[in-house]
N, C-alpha and C positions, 0 to 999 in steps of 0.2 A: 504493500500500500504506500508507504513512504516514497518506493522508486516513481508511485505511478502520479506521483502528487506532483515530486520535483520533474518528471518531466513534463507535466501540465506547466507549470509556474517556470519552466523554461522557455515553453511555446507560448503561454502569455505574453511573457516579456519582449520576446522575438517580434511578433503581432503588434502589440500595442506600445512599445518602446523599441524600437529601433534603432541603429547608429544615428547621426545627426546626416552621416554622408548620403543617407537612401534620399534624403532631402531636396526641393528643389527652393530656390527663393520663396516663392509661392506658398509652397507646403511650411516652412520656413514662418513667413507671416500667419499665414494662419493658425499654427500651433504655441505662438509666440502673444498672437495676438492682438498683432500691429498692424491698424485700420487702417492707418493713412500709408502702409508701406503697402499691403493688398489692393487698395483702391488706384494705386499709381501703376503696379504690376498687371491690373486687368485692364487698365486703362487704354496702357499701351500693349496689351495683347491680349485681347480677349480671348482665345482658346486657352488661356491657362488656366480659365475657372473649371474646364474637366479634366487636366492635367493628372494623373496618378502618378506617383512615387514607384518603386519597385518592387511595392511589396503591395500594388495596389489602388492607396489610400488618398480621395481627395484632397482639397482645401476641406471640402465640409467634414469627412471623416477625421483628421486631426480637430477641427474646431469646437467638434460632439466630443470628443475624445478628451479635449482637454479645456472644456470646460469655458469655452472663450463666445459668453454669450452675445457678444455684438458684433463678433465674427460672424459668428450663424446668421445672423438678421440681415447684416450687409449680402453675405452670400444670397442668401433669399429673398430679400427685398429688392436691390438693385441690383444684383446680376441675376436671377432668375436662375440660380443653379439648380439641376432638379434635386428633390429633398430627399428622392428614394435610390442614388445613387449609388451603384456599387463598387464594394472594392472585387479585390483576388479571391474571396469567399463567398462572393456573391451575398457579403454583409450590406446594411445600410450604416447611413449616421444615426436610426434610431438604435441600430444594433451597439455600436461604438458605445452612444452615450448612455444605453441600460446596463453595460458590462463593467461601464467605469465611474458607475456611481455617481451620475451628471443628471439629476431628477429634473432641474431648471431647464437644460439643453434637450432631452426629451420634448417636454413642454411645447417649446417653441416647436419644435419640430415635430410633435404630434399637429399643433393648430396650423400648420403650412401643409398638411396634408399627408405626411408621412404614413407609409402602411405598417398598420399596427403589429398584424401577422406577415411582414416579411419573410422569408426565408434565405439561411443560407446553404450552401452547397449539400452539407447533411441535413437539413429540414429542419433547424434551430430557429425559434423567432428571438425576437430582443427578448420575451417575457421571461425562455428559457437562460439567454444570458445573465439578466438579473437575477436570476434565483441560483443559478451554478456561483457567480460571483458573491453571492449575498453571505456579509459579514462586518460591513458596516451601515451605516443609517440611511447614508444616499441611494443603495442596492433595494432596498425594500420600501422606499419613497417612490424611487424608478418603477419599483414591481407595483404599488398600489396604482399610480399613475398610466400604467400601459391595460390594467385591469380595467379601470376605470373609465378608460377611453375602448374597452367593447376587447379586448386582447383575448386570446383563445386560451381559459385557463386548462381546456386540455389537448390540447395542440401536443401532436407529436411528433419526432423526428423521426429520420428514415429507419431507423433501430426501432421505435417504438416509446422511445421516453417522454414523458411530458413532464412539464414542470415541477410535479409534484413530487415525482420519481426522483428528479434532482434534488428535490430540497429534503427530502427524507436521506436523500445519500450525502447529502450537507449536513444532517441534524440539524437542521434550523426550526427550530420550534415556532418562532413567531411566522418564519413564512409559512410552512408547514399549515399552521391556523388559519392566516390571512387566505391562501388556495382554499381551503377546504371551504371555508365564510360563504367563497363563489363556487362551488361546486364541482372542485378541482379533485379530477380521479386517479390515482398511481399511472395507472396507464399497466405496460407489458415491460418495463426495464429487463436488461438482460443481465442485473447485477448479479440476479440470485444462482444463475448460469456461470458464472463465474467470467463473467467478461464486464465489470465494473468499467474499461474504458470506452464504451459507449455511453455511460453518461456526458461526458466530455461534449459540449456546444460546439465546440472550434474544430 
């Protein structure tokens, strides 16, 4: 169990923190946060607002990611980035901002349209991200927040897991509550098969 955690929390970091070099200016401001260094950058080149990094990931995925709520707004107000765009996992920025505890960035990006039940490559939505990551307050903000806006609390991935399945393989008691509150069922996980790394979103 210890091996299958650190390699999880390896390929997290891989994922969501990256060298500085996969970077491009762009990606760069966005992640950074710097409005008026983005708005010079799209200005004079507008294809960079769907420019992906190497590993993927927008402007808007760094800006879900890390939290840079007037980043998001610029992106979506005045360049009209689409809000359901994907990276290399065929994540969105709703995925991004439910796995890193960004409840406010969600937010926005639910009321701009974003699809609640996304999917990525294995049939993960954000709701499952939030509940695989849940361990601080912003994780289970994010999870009431995507519930709340109509999210599939039994949505399953291509294994069969749904949220609940994760959050029992979490031990999170409070999410655990908050699924069940909406009608949230185990689903089919393959943990008790002895294949625990299908829980695993990413």
């Amino acid at each position: 169990m210890k091996k299958f955690l650190l390699a999880i929390s390896i390929c997290l970091m891989l994922f969501f923190f990256p060298s500085v070099s996969f970077c491009s200016e762009i990606h760069e401001a966005a992640k950074s946060g710097d409005v008026v260094k983005l708005r010079e950058l799209l200005d004079n080149d507008p294809s960079l607002l769907t420019t992906k990094d190497e590993i993927g990931k927008s402007p808007l995925h760094w800006a879900a990611g890390k939290n840079q709520l007037e980043i998001i707004k610029v992106l979506l107000d005045e360049y009209n980035i689409d809000v359901n765009i994907r990276n290399a996992n065929n994540g969105t920025p709703l995925h991004v901002a439910a796995s890193q505890a960004n409840p406010k960035a969600a937010i926005i990006l639910i009321e701009h349209g974003a699809e609640i039940d996304a999917r990525t490559l294995n049939g993960s939505t954000p709701l499952h991200f939030a509940v695989f990551k849940s361990g601080r307050p912003g994780h289970i903000e994010a999870a009431k927040i995507l519930i709340e806006n109509g999210a599939d609390v039994n949505a399953k991935t291509d294994e069969g897991v749904t949220p609940l399945s994760m959050a029992f393989f979490r031990n999170n008691k409070e999410v655990i509550n908050l699924l069940k509150s909406h009608g949230a069922k185990p689903g089919s996980s393959n943990r008790r098969r002895g294949r625990s790394n299908t829980i695993n979103p990413y």
